[in-house]
PDBQT receptor file of N, H, CA, C and O in Angstrom, charges set to zero:
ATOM      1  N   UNK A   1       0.847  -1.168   0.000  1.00  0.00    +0.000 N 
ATOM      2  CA  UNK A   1       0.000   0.000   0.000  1.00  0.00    +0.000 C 
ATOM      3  C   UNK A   1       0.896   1.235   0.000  1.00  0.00    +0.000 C 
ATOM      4  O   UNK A   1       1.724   1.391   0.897  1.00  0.00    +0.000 OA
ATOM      5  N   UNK A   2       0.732   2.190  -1.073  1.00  0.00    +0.000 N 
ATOM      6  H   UNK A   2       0.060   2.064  -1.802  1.00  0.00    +0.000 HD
ATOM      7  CA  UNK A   2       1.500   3.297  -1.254  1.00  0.00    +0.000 C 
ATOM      8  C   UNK A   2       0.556   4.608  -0.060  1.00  0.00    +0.000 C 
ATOM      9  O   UNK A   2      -0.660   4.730   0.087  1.00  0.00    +0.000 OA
ATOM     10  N   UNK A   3       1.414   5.209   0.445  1.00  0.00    +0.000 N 
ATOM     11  H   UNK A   3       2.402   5.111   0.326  1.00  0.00    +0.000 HD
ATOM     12  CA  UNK A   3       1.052   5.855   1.574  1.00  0.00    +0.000 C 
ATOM     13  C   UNK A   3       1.110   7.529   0.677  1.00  0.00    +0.000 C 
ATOM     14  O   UNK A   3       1.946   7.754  -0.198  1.00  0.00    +0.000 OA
ATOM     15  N   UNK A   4       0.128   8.479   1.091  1.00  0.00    +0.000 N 
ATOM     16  H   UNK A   4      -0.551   8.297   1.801  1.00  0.00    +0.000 HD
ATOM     17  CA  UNK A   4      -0.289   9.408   0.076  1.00  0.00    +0.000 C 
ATOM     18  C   UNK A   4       1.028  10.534  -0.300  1.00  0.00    +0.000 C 
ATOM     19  O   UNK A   4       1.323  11.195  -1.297  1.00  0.00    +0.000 OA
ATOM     20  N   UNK A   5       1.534  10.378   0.870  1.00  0.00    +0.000 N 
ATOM     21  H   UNK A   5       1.295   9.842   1.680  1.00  0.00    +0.000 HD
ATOM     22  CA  UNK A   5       3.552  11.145   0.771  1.00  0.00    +0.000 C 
ATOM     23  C   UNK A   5       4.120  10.498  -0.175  1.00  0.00    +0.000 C 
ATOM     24  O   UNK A   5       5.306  10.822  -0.230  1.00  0.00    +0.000 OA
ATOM     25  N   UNK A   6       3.792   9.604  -1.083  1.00  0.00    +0.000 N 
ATOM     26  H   UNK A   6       2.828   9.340  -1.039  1.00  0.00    +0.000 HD
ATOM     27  CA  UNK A   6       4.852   8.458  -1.603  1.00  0.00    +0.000 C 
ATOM     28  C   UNK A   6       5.179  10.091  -2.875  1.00  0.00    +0.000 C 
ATOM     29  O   UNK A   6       4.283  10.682  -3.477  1.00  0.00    +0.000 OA
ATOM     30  N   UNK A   7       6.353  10.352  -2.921  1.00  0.00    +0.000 N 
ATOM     31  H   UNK A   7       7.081   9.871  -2.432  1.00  0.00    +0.000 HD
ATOM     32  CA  UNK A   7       6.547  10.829  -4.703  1.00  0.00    +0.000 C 
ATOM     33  C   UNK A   7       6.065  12.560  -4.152  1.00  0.00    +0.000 C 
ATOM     34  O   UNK A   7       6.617  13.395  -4.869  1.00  0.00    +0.000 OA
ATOM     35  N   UNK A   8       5.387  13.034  -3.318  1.00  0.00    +0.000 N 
ATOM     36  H   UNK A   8       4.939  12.356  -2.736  1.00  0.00    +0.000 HD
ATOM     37  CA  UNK A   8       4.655  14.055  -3.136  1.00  0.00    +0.000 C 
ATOM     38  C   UNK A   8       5.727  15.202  -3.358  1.00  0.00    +0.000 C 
ATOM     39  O   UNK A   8       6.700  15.401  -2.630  1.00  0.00    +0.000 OA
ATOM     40  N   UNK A   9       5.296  16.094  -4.766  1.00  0.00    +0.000 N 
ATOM     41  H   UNK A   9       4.506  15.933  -5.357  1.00  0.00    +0.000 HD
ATOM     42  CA  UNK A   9       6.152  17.220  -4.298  1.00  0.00    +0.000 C 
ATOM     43  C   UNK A   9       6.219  18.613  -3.698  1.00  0.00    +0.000 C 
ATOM     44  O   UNK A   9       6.954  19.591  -3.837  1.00  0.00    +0.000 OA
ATOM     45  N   UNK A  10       5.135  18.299  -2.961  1.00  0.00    +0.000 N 
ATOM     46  H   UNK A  10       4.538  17.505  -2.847  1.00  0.00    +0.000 HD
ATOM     47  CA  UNK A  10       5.582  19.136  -1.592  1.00  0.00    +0.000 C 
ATOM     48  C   UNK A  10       5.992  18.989  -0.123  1.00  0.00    +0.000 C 
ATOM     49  O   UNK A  10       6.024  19.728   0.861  1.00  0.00    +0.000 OA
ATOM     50  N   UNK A  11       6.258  17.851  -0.372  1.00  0.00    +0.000 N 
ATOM     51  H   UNK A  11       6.231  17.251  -1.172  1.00  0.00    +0.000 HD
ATOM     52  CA  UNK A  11       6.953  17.252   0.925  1.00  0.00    +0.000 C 
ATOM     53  C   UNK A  11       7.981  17.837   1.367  1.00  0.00    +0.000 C 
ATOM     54  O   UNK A  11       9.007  18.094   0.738  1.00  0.00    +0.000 OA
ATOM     55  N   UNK A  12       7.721  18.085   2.549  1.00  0.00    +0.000 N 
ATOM     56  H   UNK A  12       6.887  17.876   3.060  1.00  0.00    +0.000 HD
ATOM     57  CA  UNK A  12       9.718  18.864   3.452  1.00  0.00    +0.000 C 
ATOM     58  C   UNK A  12       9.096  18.487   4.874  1.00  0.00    +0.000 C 
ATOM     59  O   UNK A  12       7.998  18.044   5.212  1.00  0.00    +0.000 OA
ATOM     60  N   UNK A  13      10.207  18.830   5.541  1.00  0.00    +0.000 N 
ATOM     61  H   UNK A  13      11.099  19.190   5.267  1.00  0.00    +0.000 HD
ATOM     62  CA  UNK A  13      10.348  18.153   7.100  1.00  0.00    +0.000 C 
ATOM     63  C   UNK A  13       8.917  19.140   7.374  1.00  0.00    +0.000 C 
ATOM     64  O   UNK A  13       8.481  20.072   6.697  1.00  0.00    +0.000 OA
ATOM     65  N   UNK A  14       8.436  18.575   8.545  1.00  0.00    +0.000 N 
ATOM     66  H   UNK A  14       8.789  17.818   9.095  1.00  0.00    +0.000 HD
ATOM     67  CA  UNK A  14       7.045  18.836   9.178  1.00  0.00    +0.000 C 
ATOM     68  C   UNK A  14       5.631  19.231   8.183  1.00  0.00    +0.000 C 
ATOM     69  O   UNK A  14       4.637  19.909   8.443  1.00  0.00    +0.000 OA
ATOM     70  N   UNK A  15       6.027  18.509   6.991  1.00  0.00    +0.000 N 
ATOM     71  H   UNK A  15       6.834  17.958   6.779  1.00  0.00    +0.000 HD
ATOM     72  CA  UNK A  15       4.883  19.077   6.282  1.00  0.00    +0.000 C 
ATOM     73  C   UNK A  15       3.153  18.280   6.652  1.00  0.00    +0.000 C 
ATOM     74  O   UNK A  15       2.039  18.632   6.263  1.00  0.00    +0.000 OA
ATOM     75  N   UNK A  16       3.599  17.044   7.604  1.00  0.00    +0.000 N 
ATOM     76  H   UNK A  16       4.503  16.758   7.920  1.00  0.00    +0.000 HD
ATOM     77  CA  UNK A  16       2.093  16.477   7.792  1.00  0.00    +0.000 C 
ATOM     78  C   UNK A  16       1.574  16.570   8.970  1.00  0.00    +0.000 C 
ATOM     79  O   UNK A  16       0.932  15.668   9.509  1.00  0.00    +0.000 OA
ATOM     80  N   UNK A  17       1.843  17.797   9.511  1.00  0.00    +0.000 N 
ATOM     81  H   UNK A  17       2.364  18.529   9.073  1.00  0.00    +0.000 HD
ATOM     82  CA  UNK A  17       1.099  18.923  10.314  1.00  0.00    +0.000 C 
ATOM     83  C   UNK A  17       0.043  19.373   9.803  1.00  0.00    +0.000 C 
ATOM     84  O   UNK A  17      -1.015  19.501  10.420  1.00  0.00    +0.000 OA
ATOM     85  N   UNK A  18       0.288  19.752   8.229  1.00  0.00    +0.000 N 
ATOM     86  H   UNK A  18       1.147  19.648   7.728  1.00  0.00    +0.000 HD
ATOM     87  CA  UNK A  18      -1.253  20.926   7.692  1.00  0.00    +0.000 C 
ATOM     88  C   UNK A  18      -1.487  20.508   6.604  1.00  0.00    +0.000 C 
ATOM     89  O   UNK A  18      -2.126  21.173   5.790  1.00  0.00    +0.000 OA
ATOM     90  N   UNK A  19      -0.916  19.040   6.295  1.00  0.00    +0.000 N 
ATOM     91  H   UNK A  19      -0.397  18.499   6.957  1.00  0.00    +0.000 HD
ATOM     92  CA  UNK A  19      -1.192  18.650   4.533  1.00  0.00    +0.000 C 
ATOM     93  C   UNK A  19      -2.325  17.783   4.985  1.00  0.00    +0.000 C 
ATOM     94  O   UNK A  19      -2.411  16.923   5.862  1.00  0.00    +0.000 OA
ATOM     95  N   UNK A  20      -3.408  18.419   3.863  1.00  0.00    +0.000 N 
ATOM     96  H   UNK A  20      -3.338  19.117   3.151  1.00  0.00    +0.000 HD
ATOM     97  CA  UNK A  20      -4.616  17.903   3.739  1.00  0.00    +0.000 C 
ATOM     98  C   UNK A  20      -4.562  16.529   3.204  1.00  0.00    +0.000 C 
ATOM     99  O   UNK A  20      -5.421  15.661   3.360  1.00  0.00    +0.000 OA
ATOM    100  N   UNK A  21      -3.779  16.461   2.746  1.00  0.00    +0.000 N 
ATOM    101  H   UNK A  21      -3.081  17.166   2.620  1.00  0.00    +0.000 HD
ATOM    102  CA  UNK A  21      -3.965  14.586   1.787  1.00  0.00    +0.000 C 
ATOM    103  C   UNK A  21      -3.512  13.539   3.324  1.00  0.00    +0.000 C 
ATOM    104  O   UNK A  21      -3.982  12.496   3.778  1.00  0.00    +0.000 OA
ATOM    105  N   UNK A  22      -2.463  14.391   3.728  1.00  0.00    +0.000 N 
ATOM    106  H   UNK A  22      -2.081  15.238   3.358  1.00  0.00    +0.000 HD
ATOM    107  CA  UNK A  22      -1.891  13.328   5.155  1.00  0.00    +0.000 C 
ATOM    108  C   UNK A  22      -2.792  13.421   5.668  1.00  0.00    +0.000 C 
ATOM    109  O   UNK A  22      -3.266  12.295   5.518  1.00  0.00    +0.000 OA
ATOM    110  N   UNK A  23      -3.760  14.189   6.458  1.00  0.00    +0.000 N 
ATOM    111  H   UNK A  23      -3.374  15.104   6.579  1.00  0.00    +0.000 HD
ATOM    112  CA  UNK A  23      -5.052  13.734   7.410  1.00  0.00    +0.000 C 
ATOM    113  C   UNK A  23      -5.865  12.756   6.730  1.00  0.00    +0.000 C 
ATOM    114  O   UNK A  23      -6.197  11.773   7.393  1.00  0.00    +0.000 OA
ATOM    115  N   UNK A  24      -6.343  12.862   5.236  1.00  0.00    +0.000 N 
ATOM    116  H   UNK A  24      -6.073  13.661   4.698  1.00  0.00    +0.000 HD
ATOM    117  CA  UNK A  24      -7.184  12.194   4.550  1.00  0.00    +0.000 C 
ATOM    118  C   UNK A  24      -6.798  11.053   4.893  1.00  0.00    +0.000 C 
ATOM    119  O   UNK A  24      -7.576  10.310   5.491  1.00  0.00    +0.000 OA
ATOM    120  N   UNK A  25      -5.574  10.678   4.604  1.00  0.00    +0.000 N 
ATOM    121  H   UNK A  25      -4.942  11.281   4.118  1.00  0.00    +0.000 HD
ATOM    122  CA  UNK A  25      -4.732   8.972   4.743  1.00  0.00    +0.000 C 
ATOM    123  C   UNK A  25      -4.726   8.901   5.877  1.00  0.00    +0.000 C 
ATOM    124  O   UNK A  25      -5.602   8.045   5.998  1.00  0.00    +0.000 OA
ATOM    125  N   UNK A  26      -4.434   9.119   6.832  1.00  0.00    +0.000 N 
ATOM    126  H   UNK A  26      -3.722   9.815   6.734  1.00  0.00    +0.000 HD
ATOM    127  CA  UNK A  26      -4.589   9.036   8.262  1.00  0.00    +0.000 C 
ATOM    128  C   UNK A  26      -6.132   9.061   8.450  1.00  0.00    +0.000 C 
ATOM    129  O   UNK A  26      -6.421   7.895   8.718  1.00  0.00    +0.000 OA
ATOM    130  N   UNK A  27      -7.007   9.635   8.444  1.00  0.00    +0.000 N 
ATOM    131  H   UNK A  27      -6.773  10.583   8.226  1.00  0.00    +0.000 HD
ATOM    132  CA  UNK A  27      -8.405   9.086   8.790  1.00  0.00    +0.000 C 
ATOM    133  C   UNK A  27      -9.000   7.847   8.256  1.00  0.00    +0.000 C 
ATOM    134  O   UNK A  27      -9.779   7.025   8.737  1.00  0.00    +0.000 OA
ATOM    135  N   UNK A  28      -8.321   7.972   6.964  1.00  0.00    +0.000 N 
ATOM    136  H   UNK A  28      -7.688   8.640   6.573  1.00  0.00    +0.000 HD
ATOM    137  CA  UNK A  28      -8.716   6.781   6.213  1.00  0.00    +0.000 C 
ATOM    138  C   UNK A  28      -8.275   5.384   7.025  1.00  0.00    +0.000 C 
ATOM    139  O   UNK A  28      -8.981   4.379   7.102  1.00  0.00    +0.000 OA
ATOM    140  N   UNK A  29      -7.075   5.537   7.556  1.00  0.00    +0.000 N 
ATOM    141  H   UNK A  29      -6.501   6.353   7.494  1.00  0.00    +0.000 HD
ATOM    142  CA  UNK A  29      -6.654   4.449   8.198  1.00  0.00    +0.000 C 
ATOM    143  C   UNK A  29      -6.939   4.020   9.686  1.00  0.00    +0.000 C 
ATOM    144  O   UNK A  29      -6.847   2.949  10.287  1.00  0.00    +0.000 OA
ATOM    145  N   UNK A  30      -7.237   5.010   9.955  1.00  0.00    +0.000 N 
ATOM    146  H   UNK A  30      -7.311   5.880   9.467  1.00  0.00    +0.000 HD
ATOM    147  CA  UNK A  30      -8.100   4.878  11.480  1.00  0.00    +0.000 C 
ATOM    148  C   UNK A  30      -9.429   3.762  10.986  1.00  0.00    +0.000 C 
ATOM    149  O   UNK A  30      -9.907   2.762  11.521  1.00  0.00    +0.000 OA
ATOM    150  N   UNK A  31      -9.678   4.382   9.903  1.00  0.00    +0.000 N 
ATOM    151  H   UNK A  31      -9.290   5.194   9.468  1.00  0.00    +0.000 HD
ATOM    152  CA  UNK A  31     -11.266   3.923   9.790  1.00  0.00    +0.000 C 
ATOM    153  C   UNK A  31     -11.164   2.047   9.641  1.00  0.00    +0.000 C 
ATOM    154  O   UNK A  31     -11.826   1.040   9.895  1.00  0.00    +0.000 OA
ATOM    155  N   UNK A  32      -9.905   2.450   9.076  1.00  0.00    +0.000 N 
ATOM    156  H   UNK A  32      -9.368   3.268   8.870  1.00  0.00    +0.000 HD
ATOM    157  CA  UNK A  32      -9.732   1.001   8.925  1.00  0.00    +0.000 C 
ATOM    158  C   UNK A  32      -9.138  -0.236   9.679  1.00  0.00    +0.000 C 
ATOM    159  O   UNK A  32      -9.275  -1.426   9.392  1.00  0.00    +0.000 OA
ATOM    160  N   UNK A  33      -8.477   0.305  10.664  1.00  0.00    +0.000 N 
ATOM    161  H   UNK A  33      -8.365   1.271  10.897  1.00  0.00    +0.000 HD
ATOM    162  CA  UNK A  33      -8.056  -0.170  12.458  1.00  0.00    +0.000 C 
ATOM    163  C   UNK A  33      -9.381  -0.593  13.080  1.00  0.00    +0.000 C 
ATOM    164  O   UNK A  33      -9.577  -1.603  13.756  1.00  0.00    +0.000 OA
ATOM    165  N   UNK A  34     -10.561   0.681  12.618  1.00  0.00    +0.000 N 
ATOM    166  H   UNK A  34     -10.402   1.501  12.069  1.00  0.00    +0.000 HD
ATOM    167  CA  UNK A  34     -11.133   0.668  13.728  1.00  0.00    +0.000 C 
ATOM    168  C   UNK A  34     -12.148  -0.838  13.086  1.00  0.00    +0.000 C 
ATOM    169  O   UNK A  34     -12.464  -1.732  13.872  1.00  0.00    +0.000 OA
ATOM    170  N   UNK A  35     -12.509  -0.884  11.729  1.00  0.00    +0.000 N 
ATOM    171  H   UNK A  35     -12.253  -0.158  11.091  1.00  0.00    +0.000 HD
ATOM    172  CA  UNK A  35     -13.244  -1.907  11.325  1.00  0.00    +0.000 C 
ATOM    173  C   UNK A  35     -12.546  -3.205  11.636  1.00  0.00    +0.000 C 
ATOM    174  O   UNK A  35     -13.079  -4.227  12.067  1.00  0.00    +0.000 OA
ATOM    175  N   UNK A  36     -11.233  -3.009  11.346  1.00  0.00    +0.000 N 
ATOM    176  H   UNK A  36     -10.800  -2.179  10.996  1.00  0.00    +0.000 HD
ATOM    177  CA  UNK A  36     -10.330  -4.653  11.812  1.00  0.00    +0.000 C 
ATOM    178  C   UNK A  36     -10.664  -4.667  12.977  1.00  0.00    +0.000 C 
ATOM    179  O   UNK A  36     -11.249  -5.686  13.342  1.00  0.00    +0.000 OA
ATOM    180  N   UNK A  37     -10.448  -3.644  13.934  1.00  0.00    +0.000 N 
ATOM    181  H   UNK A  37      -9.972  -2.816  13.638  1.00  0.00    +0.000 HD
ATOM    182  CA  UNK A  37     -10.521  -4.322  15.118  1.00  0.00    +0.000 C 
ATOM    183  C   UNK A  37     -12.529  -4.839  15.721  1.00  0.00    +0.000 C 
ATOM    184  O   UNK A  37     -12.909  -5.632  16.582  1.00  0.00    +0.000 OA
ATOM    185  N   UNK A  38     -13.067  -4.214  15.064  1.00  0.00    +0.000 N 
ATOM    186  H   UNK A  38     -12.757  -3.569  14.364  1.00  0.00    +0.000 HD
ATOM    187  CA  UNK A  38     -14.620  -4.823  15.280  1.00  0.00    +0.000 C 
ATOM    188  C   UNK A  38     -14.386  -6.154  15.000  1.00  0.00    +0.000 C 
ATOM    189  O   UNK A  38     -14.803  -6.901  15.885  1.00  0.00    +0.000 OA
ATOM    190  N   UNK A  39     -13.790  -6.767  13.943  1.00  0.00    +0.000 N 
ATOM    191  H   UNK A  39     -13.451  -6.161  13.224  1.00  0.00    +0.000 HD
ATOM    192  CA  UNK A  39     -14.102  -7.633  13.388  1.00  0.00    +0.000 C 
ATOM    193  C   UNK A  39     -13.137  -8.280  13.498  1.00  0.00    +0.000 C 
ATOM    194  O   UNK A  39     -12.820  -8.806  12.431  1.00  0.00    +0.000 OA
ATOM    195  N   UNK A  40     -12.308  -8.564  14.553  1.00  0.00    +0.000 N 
ATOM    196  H   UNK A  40     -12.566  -8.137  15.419  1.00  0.00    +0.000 HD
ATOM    197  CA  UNK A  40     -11.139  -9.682  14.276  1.00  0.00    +0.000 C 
ATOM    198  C   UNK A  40     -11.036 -10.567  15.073  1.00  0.00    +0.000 C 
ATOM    199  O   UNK A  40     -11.531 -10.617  16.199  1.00  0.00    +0.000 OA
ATOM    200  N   UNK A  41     -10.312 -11.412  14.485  1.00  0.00    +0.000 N 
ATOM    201  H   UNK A  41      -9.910 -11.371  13.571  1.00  0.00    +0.000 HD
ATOM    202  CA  UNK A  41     -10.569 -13.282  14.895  1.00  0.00    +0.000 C 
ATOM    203  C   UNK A  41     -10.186 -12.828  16.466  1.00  0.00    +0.000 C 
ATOM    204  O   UNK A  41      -9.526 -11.891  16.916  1.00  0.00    +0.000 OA
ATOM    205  N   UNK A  42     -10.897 -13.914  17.070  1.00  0.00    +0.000 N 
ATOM    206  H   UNK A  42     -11.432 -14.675  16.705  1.00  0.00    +0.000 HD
ATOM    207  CA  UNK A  42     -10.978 -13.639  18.451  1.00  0.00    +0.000 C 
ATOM    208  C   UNK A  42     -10.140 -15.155  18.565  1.00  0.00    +0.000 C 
ATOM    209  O   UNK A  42     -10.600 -16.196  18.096  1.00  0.00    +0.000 OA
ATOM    210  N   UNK A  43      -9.039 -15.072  19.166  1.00  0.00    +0.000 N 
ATOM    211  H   UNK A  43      -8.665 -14.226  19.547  1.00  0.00    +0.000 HD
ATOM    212  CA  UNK A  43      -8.506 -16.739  19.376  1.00  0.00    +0.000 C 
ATOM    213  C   UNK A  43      -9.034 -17.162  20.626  1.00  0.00    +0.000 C 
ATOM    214  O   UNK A  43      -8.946 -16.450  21.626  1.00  0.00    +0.000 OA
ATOM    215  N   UNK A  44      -9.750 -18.635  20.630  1.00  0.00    +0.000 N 
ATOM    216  H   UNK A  44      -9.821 -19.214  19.817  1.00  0.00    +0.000 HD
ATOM    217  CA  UNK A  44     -10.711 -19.121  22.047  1.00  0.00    +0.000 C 
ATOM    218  C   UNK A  44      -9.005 -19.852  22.538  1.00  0.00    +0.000 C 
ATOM    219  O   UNK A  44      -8.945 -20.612  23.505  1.00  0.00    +0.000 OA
ATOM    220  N   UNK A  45      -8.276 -19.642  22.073  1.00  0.00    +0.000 N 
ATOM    221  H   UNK A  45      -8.324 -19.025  21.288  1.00  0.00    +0.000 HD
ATOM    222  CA  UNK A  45      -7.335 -19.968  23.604  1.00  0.00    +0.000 C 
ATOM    223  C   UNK A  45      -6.210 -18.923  22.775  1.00  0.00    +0.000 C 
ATOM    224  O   UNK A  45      -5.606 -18.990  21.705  1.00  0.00    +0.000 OA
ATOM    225  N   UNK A  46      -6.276 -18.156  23.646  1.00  0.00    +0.000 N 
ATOM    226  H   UNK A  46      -6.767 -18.101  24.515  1.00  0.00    +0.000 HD
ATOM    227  CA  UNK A  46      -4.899 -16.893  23.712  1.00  0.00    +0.000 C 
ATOM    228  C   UNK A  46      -3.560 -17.236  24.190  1.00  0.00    +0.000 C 
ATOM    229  O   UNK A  46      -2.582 -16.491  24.123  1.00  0.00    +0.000 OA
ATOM    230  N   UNK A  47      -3.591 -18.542  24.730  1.00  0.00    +0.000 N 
ATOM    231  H   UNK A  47      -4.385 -19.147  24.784  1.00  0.00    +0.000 HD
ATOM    232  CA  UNK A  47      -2.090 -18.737  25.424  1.00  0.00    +0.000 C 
ATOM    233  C   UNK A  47      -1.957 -20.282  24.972  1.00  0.00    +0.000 C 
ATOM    234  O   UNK A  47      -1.841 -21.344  25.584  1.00  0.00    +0.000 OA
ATOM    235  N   UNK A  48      -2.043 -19.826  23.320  1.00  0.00    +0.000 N 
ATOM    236  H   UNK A  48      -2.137 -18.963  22.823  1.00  0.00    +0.000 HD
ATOM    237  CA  UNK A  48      -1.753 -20.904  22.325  1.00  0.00    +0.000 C 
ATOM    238  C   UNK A  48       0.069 -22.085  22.585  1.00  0.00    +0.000 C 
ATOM    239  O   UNK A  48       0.309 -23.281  22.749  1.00  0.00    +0.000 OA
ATOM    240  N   UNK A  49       0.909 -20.769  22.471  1.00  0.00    +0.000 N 
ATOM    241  H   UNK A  49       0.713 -19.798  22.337  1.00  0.00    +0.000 HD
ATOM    242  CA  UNK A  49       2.152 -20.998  23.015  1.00  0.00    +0.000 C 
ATOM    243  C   UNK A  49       2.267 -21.884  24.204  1.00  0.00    +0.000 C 
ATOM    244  O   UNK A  49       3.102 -22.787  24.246  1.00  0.00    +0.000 OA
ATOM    245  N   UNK A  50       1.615 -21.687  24.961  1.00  0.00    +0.000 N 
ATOM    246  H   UNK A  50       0.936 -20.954  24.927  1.00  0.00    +0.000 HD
ATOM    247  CA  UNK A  50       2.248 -21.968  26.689  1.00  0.00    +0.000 C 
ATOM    248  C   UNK A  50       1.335 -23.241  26.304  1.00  0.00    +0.000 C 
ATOM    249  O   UNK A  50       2.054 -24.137  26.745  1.00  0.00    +0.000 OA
ATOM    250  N   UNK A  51       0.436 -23.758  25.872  1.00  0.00    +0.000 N 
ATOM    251  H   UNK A  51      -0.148 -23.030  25.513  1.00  0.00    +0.000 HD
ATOM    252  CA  UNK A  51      -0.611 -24.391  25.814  1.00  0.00    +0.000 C 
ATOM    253  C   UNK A  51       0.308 -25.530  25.067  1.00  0.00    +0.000 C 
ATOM    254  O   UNK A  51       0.645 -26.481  25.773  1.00  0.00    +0.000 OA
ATOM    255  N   UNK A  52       0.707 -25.516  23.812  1.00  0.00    +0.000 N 
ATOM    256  H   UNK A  52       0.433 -24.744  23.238  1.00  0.00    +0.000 HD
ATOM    257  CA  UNK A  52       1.395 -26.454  23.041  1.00  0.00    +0.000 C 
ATOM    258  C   UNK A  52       2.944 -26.760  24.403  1.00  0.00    +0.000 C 
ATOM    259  O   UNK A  52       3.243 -27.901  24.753  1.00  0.00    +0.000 OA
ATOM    260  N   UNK A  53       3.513 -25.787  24.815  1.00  0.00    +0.000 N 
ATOM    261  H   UNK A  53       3.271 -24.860  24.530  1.00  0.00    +0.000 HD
ATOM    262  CA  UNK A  53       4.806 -26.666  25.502  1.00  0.00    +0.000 C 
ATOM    263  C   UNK A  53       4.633 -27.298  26.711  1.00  0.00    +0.000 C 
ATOM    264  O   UNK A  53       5.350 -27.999  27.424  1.00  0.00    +0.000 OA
ATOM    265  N   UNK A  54       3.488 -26.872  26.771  1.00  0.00    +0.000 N 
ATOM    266  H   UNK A  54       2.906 -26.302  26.192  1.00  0.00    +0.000 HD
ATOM    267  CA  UNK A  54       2.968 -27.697  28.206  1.00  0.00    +0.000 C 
ATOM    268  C   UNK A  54       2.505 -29.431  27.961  1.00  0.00    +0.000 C 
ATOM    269  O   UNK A  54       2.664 -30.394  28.711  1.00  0.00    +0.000 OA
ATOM    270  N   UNK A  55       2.030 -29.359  26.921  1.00  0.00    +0.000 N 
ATOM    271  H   UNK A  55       1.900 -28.576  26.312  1.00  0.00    +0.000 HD
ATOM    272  CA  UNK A  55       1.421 -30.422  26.024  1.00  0.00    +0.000 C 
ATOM    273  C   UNK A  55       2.820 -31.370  25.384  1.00  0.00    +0.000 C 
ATOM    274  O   UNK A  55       3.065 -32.538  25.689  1.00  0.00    +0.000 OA
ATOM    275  N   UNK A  56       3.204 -30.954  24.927  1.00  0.00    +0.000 N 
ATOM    276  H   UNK A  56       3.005 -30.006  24.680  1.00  0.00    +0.000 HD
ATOM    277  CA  UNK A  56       4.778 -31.795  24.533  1.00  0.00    +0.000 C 
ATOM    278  C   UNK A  56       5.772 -31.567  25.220  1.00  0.00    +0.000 C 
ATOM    279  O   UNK A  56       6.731 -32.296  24.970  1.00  0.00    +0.000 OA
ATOM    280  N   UNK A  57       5.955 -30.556  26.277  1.00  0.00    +0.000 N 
ATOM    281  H   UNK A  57       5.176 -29.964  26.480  1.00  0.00    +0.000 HD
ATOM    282  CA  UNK A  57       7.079 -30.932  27.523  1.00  0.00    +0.000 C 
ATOM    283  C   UNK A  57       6.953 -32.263  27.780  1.00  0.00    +0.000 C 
ATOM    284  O   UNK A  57       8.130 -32.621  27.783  1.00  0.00    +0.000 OA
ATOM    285  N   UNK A  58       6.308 -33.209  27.993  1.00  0.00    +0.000 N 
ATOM    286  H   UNK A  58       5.352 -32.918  27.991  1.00  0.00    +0.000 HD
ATOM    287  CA  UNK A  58       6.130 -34.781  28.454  1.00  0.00    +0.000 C 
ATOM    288  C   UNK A  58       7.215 -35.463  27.381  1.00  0.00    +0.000 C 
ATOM    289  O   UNK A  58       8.175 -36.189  27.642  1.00  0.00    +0.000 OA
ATOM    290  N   UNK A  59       6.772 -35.019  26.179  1.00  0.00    +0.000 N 
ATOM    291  H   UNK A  59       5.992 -34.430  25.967  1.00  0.00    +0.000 HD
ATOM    292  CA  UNK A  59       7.200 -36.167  25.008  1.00  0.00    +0.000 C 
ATOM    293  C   UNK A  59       8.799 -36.036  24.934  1.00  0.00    +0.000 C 
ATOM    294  O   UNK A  59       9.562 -36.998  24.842  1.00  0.00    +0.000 OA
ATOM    295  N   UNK A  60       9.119 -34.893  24.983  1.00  0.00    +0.000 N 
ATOM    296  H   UNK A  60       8.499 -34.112  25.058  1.00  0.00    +0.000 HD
ATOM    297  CA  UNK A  60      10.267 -34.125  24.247  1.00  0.00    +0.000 C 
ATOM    298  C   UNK A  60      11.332 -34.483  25.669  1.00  0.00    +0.000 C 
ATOM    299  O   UNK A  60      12.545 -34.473  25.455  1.00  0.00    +0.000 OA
ATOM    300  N   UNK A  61      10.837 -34.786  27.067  1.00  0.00    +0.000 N 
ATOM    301  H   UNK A  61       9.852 -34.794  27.240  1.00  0.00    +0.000 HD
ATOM    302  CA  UNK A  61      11.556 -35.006  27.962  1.00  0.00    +0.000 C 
ATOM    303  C   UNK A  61      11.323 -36.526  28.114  1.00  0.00    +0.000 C 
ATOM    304  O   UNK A  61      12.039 -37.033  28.977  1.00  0.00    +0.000 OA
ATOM    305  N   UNK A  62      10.396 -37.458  27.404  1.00  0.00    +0.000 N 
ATOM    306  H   UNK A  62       9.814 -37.046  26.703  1.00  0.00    +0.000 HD
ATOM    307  CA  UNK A  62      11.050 -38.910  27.729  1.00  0.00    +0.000 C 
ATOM    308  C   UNK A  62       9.512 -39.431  28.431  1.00  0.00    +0.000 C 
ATOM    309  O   UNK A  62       9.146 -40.605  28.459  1.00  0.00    +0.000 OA
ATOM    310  N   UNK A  63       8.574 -38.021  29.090  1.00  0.00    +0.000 N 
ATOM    311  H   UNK A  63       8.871 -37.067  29.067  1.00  0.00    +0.000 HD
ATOM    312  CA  UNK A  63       7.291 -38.225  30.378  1.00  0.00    +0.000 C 
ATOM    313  C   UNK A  63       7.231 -39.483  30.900  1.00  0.00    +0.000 C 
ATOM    314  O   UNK A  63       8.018 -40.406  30.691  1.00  0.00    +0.000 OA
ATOM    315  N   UNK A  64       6.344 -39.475  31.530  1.00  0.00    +0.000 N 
ATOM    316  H   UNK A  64       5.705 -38.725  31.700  1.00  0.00    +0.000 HD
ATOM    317  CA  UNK A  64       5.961 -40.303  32.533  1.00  0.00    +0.000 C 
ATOM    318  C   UNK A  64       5.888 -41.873  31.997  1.00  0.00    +0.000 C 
ATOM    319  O   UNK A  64       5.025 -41.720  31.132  1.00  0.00    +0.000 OA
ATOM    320  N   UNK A  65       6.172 -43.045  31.955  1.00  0.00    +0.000 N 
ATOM    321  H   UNK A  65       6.873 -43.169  32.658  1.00  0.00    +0.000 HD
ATOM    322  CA  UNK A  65       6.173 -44.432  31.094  1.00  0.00    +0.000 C 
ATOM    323  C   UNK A  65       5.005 -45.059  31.958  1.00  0.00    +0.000 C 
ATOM    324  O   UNK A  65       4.588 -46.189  31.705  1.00  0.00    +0.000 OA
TER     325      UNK A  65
């Protein structure tokens, strides 16, 4: 995704303080945080990690016979 500064020639240091195209892209992208985050995968176990080494700590050390 090309970001609306890409090539811009009026770009100079602090110019996306008052450049109208940078707020545009910046709201635009809020809008779009804010829809991902309505809508994103919810994982039913969050402590996926700890969950798997807890689960094969047994194997990987020889466990219980």
């Amino acid at each position: 995704m090309k970001r609306e500064c890409y090539q811009c020639p009026d770009r100079h240091p602090g110019c996306h303080a008052d450049c109208p195209r940078h707020a545009a892209g910046r709201a635009d992208n809020e809008r779009r945080k804010a829809y991902d985050r309505q809508f994103r995968y919810i994982d039913s176990m969050p402590q996926t990690k700890t969950a798997q080494s807890k689960t094969r700590a047994p194997r990987r050390t020889g466990g219980a016979k």
